[in-house]
C-alpha positions in Angstrom: -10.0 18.3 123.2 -12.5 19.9 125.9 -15.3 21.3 125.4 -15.8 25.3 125.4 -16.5 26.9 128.9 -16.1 30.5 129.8 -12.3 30.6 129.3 -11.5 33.1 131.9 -13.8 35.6 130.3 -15.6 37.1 133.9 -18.8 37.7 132.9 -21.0 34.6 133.4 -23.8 35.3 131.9 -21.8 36.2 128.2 -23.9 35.7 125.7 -22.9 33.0 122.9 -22.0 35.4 120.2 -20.1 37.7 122.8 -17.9 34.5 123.9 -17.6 33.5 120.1 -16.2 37.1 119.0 -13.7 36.8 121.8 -12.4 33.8 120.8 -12.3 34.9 117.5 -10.3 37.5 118.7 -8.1 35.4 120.5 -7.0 33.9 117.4 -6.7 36.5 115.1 -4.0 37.7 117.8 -2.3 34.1 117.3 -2.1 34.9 113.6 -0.8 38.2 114.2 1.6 37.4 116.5 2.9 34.2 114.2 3.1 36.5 111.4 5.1 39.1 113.2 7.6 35.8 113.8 7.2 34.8 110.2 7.7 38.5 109.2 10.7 39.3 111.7 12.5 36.6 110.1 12.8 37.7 107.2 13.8 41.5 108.2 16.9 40.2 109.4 17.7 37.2 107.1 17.6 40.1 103.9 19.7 42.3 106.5 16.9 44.9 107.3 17.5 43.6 111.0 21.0 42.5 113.1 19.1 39.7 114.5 15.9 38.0 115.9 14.7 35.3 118.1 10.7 34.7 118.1 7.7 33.7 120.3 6.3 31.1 117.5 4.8 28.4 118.7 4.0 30.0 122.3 1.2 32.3 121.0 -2.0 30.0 122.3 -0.8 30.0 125.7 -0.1 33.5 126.2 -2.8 34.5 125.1 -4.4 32.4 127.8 -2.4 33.8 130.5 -2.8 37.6 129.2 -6.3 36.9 130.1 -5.8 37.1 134.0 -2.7 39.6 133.9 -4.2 42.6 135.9 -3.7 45.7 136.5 -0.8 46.0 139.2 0.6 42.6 138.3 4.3 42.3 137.2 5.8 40.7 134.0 9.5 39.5 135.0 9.7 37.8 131.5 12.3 36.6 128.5 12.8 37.4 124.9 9.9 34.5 123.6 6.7 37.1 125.2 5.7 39.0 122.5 2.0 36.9 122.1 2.0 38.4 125.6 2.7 42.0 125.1 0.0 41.8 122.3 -2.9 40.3 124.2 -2.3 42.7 127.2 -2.4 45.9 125.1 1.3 46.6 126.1 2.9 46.1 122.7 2.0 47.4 118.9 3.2 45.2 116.0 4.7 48.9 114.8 6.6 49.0 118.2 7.3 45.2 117.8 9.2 46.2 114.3 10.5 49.3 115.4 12.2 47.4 118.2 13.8 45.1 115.7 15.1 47.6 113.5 16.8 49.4 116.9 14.9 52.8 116.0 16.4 55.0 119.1 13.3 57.2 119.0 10.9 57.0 122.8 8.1 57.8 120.5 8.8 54.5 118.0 10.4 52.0 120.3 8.9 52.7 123.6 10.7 50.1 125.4 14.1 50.7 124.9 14.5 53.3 123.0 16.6 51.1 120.3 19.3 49.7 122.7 17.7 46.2 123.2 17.6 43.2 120.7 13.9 42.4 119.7 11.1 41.5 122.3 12.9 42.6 125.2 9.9 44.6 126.6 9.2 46.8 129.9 6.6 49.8 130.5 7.1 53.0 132.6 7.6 52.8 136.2 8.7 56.3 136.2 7.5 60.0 135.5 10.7 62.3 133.6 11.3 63.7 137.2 12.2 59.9 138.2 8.6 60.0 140.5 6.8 56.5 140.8 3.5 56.4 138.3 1.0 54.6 139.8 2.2 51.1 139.4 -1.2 49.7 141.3 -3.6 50.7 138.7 -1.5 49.5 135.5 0.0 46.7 134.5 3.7 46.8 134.8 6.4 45.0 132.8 9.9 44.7 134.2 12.5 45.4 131.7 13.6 42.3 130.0 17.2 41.1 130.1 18.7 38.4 128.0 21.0 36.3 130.0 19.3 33.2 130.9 17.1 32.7 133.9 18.0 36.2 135.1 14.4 37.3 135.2 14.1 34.5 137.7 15.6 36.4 141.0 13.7 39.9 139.9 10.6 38.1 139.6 11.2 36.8 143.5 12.0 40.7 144.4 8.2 41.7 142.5 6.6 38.8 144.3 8.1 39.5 147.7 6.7 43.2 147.3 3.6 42.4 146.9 3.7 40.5 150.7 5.4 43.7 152.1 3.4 45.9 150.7 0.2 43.3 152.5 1.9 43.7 155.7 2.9 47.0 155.6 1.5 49.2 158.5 1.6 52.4 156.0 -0.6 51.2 153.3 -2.4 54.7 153.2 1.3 56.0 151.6 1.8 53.1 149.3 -1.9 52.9 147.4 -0.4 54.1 144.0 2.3 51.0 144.2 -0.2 48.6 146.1 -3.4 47.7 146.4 -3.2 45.5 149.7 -0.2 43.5 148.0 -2.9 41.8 145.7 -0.1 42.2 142.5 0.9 38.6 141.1 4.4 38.8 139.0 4.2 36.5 136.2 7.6 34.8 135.0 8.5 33.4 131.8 11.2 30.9 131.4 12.4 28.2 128.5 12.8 24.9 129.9 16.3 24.3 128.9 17.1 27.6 131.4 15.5 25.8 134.7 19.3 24.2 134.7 20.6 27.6 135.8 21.2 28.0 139.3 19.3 31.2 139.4 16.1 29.0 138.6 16.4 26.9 141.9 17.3 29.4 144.1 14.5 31.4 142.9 12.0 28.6 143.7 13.5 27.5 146.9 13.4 31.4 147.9 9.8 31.4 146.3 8.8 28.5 148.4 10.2 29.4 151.2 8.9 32.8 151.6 5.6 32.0 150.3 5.5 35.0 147.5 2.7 35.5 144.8 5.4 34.3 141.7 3.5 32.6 138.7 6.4 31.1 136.8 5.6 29.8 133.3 7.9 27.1 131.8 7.9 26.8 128.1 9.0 23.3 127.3 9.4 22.8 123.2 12.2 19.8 124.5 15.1 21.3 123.8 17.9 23.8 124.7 19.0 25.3 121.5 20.0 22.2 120.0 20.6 19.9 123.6 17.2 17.8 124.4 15.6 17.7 128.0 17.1 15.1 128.8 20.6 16.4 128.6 19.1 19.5 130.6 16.5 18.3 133.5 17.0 15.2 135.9 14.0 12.7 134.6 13.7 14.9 131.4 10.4 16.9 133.2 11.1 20.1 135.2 7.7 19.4 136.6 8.6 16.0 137.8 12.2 17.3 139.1 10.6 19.4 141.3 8.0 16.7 143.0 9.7 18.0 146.4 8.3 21.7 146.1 5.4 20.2 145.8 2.8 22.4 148.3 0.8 20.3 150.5 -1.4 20.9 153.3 0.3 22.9 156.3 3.8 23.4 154.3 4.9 25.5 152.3 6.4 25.0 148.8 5.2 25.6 145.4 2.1 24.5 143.5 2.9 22.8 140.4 0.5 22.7 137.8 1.2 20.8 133.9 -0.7 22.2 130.4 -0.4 21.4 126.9 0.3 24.1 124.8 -2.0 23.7 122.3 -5.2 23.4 124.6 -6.1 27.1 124.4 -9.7 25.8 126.7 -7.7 23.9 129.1 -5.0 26.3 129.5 -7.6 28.8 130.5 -9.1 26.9 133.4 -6.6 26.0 134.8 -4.7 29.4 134.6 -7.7 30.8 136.4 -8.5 29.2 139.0 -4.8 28.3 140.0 -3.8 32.7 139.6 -6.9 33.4 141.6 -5.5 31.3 144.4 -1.6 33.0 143.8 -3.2 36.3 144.4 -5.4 35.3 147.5 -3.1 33.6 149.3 0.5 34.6 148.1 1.3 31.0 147.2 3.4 30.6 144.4 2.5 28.2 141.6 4.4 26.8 138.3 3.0 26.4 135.1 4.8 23.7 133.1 3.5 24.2 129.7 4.0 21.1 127.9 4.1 19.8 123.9 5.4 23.6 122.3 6.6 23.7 119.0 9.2 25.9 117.5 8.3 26.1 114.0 11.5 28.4 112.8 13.9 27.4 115.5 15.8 28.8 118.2 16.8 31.9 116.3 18.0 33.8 113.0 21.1 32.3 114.1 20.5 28.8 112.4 18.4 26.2 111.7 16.4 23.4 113.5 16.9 20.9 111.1 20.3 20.5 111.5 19.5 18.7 115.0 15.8 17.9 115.2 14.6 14.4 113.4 12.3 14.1 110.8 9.6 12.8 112.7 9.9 15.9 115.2 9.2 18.3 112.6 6.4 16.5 111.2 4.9 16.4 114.5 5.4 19.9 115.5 4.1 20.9 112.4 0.7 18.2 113.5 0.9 20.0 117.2 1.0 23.6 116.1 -1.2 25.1 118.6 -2.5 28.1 115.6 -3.4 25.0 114.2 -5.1 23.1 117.5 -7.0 25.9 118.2 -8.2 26.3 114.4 -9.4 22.4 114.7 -11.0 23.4 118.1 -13.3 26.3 116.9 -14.6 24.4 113.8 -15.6 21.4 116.0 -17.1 23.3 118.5 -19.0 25.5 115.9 -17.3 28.9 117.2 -16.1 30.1 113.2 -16.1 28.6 109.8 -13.5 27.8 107.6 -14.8 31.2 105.7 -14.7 33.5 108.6 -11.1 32.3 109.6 -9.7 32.6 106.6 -10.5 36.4 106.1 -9.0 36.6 110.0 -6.2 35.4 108.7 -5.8 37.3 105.8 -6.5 40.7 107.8 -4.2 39.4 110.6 -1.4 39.3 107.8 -2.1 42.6 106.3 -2.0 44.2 110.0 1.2 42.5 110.4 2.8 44.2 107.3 1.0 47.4 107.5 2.6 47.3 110.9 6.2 46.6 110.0 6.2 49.2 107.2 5.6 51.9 109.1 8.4 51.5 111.6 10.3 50.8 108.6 9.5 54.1 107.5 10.0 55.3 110.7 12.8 54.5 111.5 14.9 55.3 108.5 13.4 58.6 107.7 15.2 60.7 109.8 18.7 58.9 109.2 17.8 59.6 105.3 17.4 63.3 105.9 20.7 63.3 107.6 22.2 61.6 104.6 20.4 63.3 101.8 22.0 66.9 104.4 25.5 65.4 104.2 25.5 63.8 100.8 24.9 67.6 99.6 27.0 69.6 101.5 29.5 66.9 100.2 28.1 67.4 96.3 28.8 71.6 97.3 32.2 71.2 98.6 34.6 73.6 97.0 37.9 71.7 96.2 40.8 72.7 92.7 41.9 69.2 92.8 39.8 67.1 90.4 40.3 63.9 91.5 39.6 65.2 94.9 36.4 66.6 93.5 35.8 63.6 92.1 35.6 61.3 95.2 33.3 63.6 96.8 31.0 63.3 94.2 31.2 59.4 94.1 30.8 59.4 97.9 28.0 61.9 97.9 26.2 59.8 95.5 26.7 56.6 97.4 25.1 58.2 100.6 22.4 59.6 99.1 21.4 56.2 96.9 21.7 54.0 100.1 18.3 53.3 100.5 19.2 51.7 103.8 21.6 54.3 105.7 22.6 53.6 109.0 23.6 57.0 111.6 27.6 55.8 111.6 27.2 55.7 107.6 26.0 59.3 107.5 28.8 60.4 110.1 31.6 58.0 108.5 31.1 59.4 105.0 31.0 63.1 106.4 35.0 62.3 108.0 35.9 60.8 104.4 35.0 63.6 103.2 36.9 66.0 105.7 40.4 63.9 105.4 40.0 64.7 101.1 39.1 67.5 101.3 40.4 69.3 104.5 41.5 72.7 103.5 38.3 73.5 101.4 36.6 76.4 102.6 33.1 73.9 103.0 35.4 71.2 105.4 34.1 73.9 108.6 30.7 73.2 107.8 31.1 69.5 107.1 32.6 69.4 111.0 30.0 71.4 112.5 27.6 68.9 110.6 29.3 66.2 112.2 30.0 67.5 115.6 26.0 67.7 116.1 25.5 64.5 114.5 27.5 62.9 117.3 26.5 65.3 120.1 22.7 63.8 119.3 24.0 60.8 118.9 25.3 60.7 122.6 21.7 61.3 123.7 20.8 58.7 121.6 23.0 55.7 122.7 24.9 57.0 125.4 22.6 58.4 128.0 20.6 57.2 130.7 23.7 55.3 132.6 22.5 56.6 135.8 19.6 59.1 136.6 20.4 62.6 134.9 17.1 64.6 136.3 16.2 65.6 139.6 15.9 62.2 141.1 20.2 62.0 140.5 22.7 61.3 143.3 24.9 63.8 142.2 21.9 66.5 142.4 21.4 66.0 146.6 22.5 69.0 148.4 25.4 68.4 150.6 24.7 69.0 154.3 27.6 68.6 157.1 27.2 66.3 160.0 26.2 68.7 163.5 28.6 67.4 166.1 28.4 69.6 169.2 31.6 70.2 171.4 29.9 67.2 173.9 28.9 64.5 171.3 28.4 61.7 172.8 31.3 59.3 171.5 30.4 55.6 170.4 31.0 52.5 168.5 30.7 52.5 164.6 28.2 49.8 165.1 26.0 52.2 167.7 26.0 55.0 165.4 24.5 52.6 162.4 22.3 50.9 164.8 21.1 54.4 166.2 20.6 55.7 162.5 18.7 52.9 161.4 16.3 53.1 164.0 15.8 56.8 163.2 15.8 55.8 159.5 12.8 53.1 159.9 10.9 55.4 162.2 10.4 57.6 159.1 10.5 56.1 155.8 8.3 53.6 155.8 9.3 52.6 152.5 12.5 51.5 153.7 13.1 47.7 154.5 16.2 45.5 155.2 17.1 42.0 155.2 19.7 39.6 154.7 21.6 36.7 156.0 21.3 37.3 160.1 20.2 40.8 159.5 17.4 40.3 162.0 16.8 38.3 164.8 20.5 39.1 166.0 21.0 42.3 164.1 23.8 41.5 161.8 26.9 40.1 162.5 28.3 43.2 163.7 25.3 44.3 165.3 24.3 47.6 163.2 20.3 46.6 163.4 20.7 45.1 166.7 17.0 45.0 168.6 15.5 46.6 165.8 13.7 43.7 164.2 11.6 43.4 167.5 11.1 47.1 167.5 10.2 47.7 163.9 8.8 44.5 163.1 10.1 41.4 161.5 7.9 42.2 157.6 10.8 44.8 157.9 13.5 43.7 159.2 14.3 40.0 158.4 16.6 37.5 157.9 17.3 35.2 154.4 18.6 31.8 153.8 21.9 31.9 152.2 21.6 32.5 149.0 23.1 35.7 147.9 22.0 35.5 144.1 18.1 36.1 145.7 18.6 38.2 148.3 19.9 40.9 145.3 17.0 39.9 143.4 14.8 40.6 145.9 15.9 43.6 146.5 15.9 44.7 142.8 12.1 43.5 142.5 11.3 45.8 145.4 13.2 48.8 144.3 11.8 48.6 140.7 8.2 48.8 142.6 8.4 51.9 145.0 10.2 50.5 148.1 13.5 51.3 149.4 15.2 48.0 150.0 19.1 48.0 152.3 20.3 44.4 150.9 23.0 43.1 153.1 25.9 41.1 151.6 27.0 39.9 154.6 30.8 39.8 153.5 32.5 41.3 150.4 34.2 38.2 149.1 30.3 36.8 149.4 29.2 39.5 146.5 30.7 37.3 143.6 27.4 35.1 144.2 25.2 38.2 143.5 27.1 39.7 141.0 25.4 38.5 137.7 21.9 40.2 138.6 23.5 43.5 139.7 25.7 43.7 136.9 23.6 42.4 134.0 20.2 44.1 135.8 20.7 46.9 137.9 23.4 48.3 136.4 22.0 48.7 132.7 18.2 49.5 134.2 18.2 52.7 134.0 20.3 52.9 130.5 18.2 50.3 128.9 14.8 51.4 129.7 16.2 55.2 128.3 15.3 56.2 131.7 11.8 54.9 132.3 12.6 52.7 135.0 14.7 53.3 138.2 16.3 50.2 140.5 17.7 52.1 143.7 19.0 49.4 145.2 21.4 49.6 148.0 23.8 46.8 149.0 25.4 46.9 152.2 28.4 44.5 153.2 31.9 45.4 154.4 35.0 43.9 153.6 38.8 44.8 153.8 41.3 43.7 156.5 39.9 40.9 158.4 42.2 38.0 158.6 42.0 34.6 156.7 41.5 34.4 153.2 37.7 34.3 152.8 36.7 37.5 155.2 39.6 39.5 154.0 38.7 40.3 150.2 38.8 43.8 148.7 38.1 42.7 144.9 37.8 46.4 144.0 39.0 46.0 140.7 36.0 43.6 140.2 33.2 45.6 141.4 34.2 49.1 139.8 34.7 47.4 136.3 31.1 44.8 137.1 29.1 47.8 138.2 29.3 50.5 135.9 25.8 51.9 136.7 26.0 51.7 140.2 27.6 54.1 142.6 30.2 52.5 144.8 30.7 53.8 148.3 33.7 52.8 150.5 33.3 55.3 153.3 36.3 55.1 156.1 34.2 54.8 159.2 30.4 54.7 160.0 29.8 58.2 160.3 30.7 58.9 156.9 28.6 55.6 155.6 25.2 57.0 157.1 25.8 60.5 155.5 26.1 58.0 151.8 23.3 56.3 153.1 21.3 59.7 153.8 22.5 60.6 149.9 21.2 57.4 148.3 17.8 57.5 149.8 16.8 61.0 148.2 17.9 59.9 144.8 16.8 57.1 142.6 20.3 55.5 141.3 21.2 51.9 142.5 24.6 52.0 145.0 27.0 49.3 146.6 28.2 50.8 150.3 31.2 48.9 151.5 31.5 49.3 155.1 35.0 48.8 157.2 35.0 45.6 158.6 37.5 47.2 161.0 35.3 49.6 162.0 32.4 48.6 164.0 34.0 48.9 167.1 36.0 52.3 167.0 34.7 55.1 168.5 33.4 57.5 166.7 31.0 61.1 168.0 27.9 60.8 167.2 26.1 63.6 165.2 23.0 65.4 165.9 21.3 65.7 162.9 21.8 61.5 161.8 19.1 62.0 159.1 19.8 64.8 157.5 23.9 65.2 156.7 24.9 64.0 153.4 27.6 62.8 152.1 28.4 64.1 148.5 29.0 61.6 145.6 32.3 61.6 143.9 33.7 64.8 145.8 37.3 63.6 147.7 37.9 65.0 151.2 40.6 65.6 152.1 41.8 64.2 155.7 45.4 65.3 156.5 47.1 68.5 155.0 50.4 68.4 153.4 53.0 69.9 150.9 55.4 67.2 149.9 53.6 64.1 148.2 49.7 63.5 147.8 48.2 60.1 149.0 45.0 58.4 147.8 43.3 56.2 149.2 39.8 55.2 151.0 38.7 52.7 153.3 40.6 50.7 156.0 44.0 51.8 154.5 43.6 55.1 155.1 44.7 54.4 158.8 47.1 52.3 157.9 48.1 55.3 155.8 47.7 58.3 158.8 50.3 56.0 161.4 52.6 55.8 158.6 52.7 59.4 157.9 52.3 60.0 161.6 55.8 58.5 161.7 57.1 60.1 158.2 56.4 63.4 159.4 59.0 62.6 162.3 61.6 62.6 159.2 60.1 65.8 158.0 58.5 64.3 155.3 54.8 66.2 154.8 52.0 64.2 153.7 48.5 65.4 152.4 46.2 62.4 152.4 42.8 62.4 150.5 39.9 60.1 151.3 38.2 59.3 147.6 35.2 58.4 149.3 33.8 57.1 146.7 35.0 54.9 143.4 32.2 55.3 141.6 31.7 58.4 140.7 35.5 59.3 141.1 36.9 62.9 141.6 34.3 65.0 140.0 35.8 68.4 140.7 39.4 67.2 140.3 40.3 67.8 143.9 43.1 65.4 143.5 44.7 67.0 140.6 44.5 70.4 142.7 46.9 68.3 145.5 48.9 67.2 143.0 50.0 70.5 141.4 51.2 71.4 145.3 53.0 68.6 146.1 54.3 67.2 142.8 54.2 63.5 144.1 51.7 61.0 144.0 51.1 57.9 145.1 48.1 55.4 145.4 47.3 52.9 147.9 44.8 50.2 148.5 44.5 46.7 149.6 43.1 45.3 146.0 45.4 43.2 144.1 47.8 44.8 141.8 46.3 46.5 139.1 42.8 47.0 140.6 41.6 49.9 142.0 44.7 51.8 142.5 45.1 51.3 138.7 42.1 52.7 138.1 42.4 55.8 140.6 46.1 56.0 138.8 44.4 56.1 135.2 41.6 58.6 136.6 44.4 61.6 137.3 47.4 60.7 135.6 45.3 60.6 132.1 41.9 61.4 132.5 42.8 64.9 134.8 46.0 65.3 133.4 48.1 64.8 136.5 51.1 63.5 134.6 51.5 67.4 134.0 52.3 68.2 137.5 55.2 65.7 138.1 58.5 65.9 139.9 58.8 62.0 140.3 57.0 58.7 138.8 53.5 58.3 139.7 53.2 54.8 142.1 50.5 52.4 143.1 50.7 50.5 146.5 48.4 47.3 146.8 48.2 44.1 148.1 49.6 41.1 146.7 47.9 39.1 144.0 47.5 36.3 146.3 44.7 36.3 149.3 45.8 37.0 152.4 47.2 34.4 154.6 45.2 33.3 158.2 46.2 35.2 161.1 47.8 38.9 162.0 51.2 37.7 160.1 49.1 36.6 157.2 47.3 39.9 157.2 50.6 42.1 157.5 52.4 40.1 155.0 49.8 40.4 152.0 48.3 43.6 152.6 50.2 47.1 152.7 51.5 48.1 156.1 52.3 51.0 157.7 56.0 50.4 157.1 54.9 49.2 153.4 53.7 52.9 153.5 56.3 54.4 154.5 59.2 52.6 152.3 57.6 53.4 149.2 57.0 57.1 150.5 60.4 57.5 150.8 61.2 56.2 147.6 59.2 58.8 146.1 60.9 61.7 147.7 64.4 60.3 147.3 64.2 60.6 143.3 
C-alpha cells in the first residue's frame, strides 16, 4: 500500500497528530456508515422497514471523494451514497433511519419527506416562497432517483451550468447560483448501469461539450447477479471507453482507475484530477476498481446464491474497512486499542441514531391510535356483540406497537360500518375525515408548486393589439419575442438540435444566436435524452433553460428523464426543489408518418407534473411562454407545426400578456352543440362549422388551451348546459386525449347531467398517418370528418 501523504487535507504544514486525528476520523465514519448498512438490514428483514439497499463496501472511497466536494458543487448521485452524505455533513444517521422507516415529517426526513425508498438524498435549492437559496455558497445535492443511470443526463445539465454560468455576461445577477462557474457536479454510478444508453450519451455529450462532470464508477463486478462481462465490452468500463480518452488539443474525457480499498491513493489522485475538472471544465471518470458487496445487492436476496466461494472469501480479504484498518497500523497512525473503542463508539452512534427516528417516527401515528382506539373503547352501541368487536378492535390498535397511519384510519371505518347508527359513529368520522385531510398534505402534495412561485398564481394579462398591428408570420412573432425575451432575462438560455446557427427549423430564433451570443443560444448533437437533461441540470440550478425537441414524435427519446425526473421533483423533494424546465417542439399535421405524431395520450398520462401547453397559433404560445417564466413549475409547449407561416398581428406588449393555465377560451359562439378541441384541429374544426352553419347548425367551439391543467373553472360544463351536445376532437389516436378531455367533463364536471344526445370523441386513426396530403386526410379528422359526425349528433 502507499505510504501516508497529506490525503487531500489543504493545510500543508498539518501537524502529525492533526493529520492522525483526521484519519481517525475518516474511519470512524467507515464504521459508522457500515454499521448503518449492517443496522438497516436488519430494520427491514424483522419488518421495521419495506425495504433497503446499502452503500457497504463503498464507504473508503467516499469518504475520499467527500474530501474535495465544495461548496457550490453538485451531487447527481444513486441510492449506494450514503458514506457520502455522512462525510459531507449533509446526512445524520437519525435522518438516514428516518428515511428508511418513510417518516413523512420535513423535520425527521429532510430529504423526502418519507416518499422516497432509503438513501435517495437531495438538499434545498429552494426558500418556501420557491426563491433560489444561495446554491454557490453550499453544497447542493440533486434529488436522487432510482431508475438506473438516470442521474447520468441531470448530472450533464449541473455540469453544463457551471460553463454558462463562466460565460455569462451577467455574472453580477447570478453570484448566489455561481461563483465564476467554478461548481464541479459529482456523479455516482454502479458499473453494471454504464450499459444504459443514458450512460453513453451522457459521456459523449460530456466530452463533447467539455463540462466539469466527475463521474464515479463503482465496479464490485457484477449487475445484481450478471458479471461484467455480461455487462461491458472487454469486462472494464474504463478500457471500453479508451476512445474518450482526452488527449492534447481534443476534447474527450479524462479517465482515471482506483482501487477501492486504497483510501491514500484514492485521495491523490481524487485531488489533483478534481482540481483540474474545476480549472478547466474538463470532465474526468473515476473507475473505482476491486469493491466488495459484503450483504449484496439488496434486502431483496442474497449474494450467495450467484457469487462463488472464492469471491466471498476474497471480498471478505479486500474489505476496504478492513484495508484501511491494516493501513493505519502499519503506518503507526492508531493502535489496535484506539480502533477498537472507535469502533465500539461508531456502533453505539449508529444505534443511538436509529432509535430515535424509530421513536420519531412512530410517536405521532401511536397517539393517533391510542385517540382512535378510545373513542372506539367509548362508543355507545345496545348490541353486544357489536360492543364486543369494538372492544377487540380497540384493543388491537392500541397494542400494536408498530401502527402504521392506514391502520389507524382502517380500524376507525371498521368501526363506523358496526357501529353506524351509534350516537359516537359522528365523531369517529370527523376523526377520520382529519386523519385523511392531513394525510393528503402528507403524501399527496407538492405535485406542482402550490406557493407563490405556481403557474396557476400568475396574473392574467391580455395581449395589446392596436387597430394597425402590424400582421406577420407565426415564426416572426416567436423570433421577435425571443429577441425581446433574451434582451432581458439573462437567465434565460436555449438550445437544441439546429436551434442556433440557422435558428430552428422553422426559423423562430433566426439571427439571434449571432445577436445574443452562441453560450446562449446553441445548437446540440442529436441526442434528445441529453439535451432534456441538460436542461433539467440548469433549471434545478437558477437558470431558465427553452429545450427544443425539435419534433413531437422525437420526445419518446427524452421521455424517461422528464417523466421519472422532472415530473416527480417537485413532489419528491416535498417542495424543496423546483425544475422549471420548458420543452419546446411542435407536432401535429405534417405529412408522413414520422413528422406527423400527436401522441397526446402519451405525454398527458407520462407527465403528470408537468403542465402541457398546445396553444393554436404563436401568439397564444408566447403569452404560455410569458406564464411559465414567472412561475417555477416544469411545462411541455407544443407548437403547430402548421403554423409558422400564418399570419398572425403582432401585439404590443410581447412580454408582458399571459396566457392563463388551465382556463379554456372560447373561440366561436354557438347554441346547438359544444366542440373541444386545441391545436391544429381547431381550424380544421372552424371550416367545418363555417360550412355547418350554412345548414343552420350553430356551433360554439372551445380552445382547451391547455391539457395539463384541464378546465379549472369548468368553462366547458357551462357550454355544455347551453347546448346540450358535445363532442371532442383531436388528431391523437383513439382513446387518447379526447378520452381524457371526455372523462374530464362527462365524469369529473358532471357533464353527463346536461345531455340531449350521446357524448362523442373524434380522433385519428390508430395507425400513423400515411406520406402525402391523401395520407394526411385519410388518417387524421377532416373537415368533412367534422362535419358528418356533427350531424350525427344533432340528428338523434
Amino acid at each position: 500500500m502507499e505510504s501516508t501523504s497529506t490525503l487531500g487535507y489543504k493545510n500543508d504544514m498539518l501537524s502529525f497528530d492533526g493529520f492522525r486525528n483526521a484519519v481517525i476520523e475518516d474511519y470512524r465514519m467507515a464504521v459508522v456508515s457500515r454499521e448503518v448498512s449492517l443496522l438497516g438490514r436488519r430494520e427491514v428483514l424483522t419488518g421495521k422497514a419495506k425495504f433497503g439497499i446499502f452503500g457497504d463496501g463503498k464507504e473508503v472511497a467516499q469518504i475520499a471523494m467527500s474530501k474535495f466536494f465544495q461548496p457550490g458543487d453538485f451531487r447527481s448521485g444513486y441510492y449506494r451514497d450514503q458514506t457520502f452524505m455522512f462525510a459531507s455533513g449533509l446526512a445524520s444517521v437519525e435522518q438516514y433511519f428516518a428515511q428508511l422507516y418513510a417518516d413523512p415529517d420535513p423535520k425527521n426526513e429532510p430529504f423526502s419527506s418519507g416518499r422516497q425508498m432509503n438513501a435517495h438524498f437531495s438538499t434545498r435549492f429552494v426558500d418556501e416562497h420557491g426563491n433560489w437559496l444561495d446554491l454557490a455558497n453550499r453544497k447542493n445535492i440533486s434529488s436522487d432517483i432510482a431508475p438506473t443511470a438516470g442521474q447520468m443526463p441531470r448530472g450533464l445539465g449541473l455540469a453544463f451550468a457551471s460553463r454558462c454560468f463562466r460565460a455569462s455576461k451577467h455574472q453580477d445577477q447570478l453570484e448566489h447560483l455561481s461563483h465564476n462557474g467554478n461548481e464541479i457536479c459529482f456523479t455516482t454510478i454502479g458499473d453494471a448501469s454504464t450499459s444504459e444508453g443514458h450512460f453513453w450519451e451522457t459521456i459523449n455529450a460530456a466530452g463533447v461539450l467539455q463540462v466539469p462532470l466527475a463521474v464515479f464508477v463503482w465496479d464490485d463486478g457484477y449487475g445484481i447477479s450478471v458479471p461484467k462481462n455480461f455487462q461491458t465490452t472487454k469486462g472494464s468500463i474504463s478500457a471500453a471507453l479508451k476512445g474518450f480518452q482526452k488527449q492534447a488539443d481534443t476534447n474527450g474525457i479524462h479517465i482515471y482507475k482506483v482501487k477501492a480499498w486504497d483510501y491514500a491513493g484514492m485521495c491523490e489522485v481524487f485531488e489533483e484530477a478534481l482540481q483540474k475538472v474545476r480549472e478547466t471544465h474538463e470532465p474526468a471518470l473515476f473507475h473505482v476498481e476491486e469493491v466488495t458487496q459484503p450483504q449484496g445487492h439488496s434486502t431483496s436476496g442474497s449474494h450467495e446464491r450467484y457469487k462463488t466461494p472464492e469471491r466471498l472469501e476474497w471480498e471478505k480479504e479486500w474489505d476496504c474497512i478492513k484495508k484501511m484498518k491494516e493501513w493505519m497500523l502499519e503506518n503507526g497512525l492508531a493502535s489496535v486499542e484506539e480502533l477498537a473503542a472507535v469502533e465500539a463508539e461508531a456502533k453505539e452512534t449508529v444505534r443511538e441514531g436509529r432509535n430515535l427516528a424509530w421513536e420519531k417516527y412512530v410517536a405521532p401515528i401511536k397517539e393517533q391510535a391510542a385517540r382512535a382506539s378510545e373513542l372506539i373503547r367509548q362508543s355507545m352501541v345496545n348490541d353486544i356483540d357489536k360492543y364486543n368487536q369494538l372492544q377487540q378492535m380497540a384493543n388491537e390498535l392500541a397494542n400494536n406497537k408498530e401502527p402504521l397511519r392506514r391502520d389507524v384510519i382502517r380500524t376507525i371505518a371498521l368501526a363506523i360500518e358496526v357501529a353506524p347508527s351509534s350516537p359516537s359513529a359522528a365523531e369517529l368520522k370527523e376523526l377520520r375525515t382529519a386523519l385523511l385531510d392531513e394525510s393528503k398534505q402528507l403524501y399527496n402534495s407538492h405535485l406542482y408548486n402550490e406557493g407563490p412561485k405556481s403557474a396557476l398564481k400568475v396574473p392574467e394579462i391580455k395581449p395589446l393589439i392596436p387597430f394597425d398591428a402590424t400582421t406577420a408570420n407565426g415564426y416572426e412573432v416567436l423570433n421577435r419575442y425571443f429577441d425581446a425575451l433574451f434582451n432581458s432575462n439573462p437567465k434565460v438560455y436555449a438550445f437544441g438540435e439546429d436551434v442556433g446557427y440557422i435558428g430552428d427549423v422553422n426559423q423562430g430564433f433566426a439571427g439571434l444566436q449571432e445577436k445574443h451570443g452562441s453560450d446562449r443560444i446553441l445548437d446540440t448533437g442529436i441526442r434528445e435524452l441529453t439535451i432534456v437533461g441538460q436542461a433539467i441540470g440548469m433549471a434545478l440550478r437558477g437558470l431558465r433553460p427553452i429545450a427544443e425537441i425539435q419534433y413531437l414524435d422525437y420526445l419518446l427519446y427524452g421521455l424517461q428523464p422528464l417523466s421519472d425526473d422532472v415530473c416527480t421533483t417537485h413532489f419528491r423533494t416535498g417542495g424543496q426543489q423546483s425544475c422549471p424546465v420548458i420543452i419546446r417542439t411542435r407536432g401535429h399535421r405534417l405529412e408522413g408518418i414520422w413528422h406527423s405524431g400527436s401522441p397526446m395520450g402519451v405525454v398527458i398520462n407520462a407527465l403528470r407534473g408537468m403542465h402541457v401547453c398546445v396553444p393554436r397559433n404563436m401568439v397564444q404560445a408566447v403569452g404560455m411562454y410569458n406564464t411559465l417564466l414567472q412561475a417555477n413549475d416544469p411545462a411541455i409547449v407544443i407548437e403547430c407545426l402548421n403554423g409558422y407561416r400564418l399570419k398572425e398581428k403582432m401585439p404590443d406588449n410581447l412580454l408582458e400578456y399571459t396566457v392563463p393555465l388551465g382556463i379554456p377560451e372560447i373561440i366561436q359562439e354557438g347554441t346547438d352543440v359544444t366542440i373541444v378541441s386545441y391545436g391544429s384541429t381547431l381550424r380544421i374544426i372552424q371550416d367545418a362549422t363555417d360550412r355547418l352553419s350554412k345548414e343552420g347548425i350553430s356551433c360554439e367551439v372551445v380552445d382547451v388551451q391547455t391539457l395539463l391543467p384541464f378546465d379549472l373553472n369548468h368553462i366547458i360544463l357551462s357550454s355544455l348546459q347551453k347546448t346540450n351536445r358535445i363532442i371532442f376532437i383531436d388528431e391523437d389516436v383513439p382513446g387518447g386525449a379526447a378520452a381524457y378531455m371526455f372523462n374530464k367533463v362527462m365524469e369529473e364536471q358532471g357533464g353527463y347531467r346536461w345531455l340531449d344526445a350521446s357524448p362523442k370523441t373524434l380522433t385519428a386513426k390508430a395507425h400513423r398517418p400515411g406520406y402525402g396530403s391523401d395520407g394526411d386526410y385519410f388518417s387524421k379528422p377532416n373537415a368533412e370528418d367534422v362535419m358528418d359526425a356533427v350531424r350525427a349528433l344533432m340528428a338523434e
